[in-house]
C-alpha positions, 0 to 999 in steps of 0.5 A, a space after each residue: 775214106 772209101 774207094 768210090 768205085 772198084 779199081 777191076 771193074 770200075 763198078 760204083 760201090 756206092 748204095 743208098 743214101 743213109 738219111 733216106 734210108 732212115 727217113 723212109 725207115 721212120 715214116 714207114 713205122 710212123 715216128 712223130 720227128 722222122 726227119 728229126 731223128 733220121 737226120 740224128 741217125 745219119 749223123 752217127 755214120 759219118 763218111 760222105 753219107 752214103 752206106 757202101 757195098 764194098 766188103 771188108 776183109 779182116 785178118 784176125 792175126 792182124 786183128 784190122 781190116 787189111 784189104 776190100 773186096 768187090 761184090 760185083 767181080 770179086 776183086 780185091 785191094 789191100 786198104 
């Protein structure tokens, strides 16, 4: 589960709804199911439906995501 909001600044590291993206997505290129298919898109991402800003930092020796890192104050947490 991701951290909703940064434990430094409390910022929400929560974006843009992933079925809408790909609704708006679909529409625009002019699909003929968009609701359809962007329902089965979303669908692959699991979560809470939302796409996040939150940065991973990996550690290739680990070879595993071992903490998170804001994008707002570059704050980090270990996961």
């Amino acid at each position: 589960m991701m951290t909703r909001y940064c434990p430094h600044c409390n910022a929400d590291l929560r974006d843009e709804n992933i079925y809408e993206h790909f609704l708006n997505r679909y529409t625009k290129e002019g699909r003929e199911n968009p609701e359809e298919e962007a329902k089965k898109a979303a669908s692959m991402y699991g979560g809470d439906g939302y796409f996040y800003r939150s940065i991973g930092i990996y550690d290739i020796r680990k070879d595993r995501t071992v903490a998170t890192k804001c994008p707002d104050c570059q704050g980090e947490w270990e996961r």
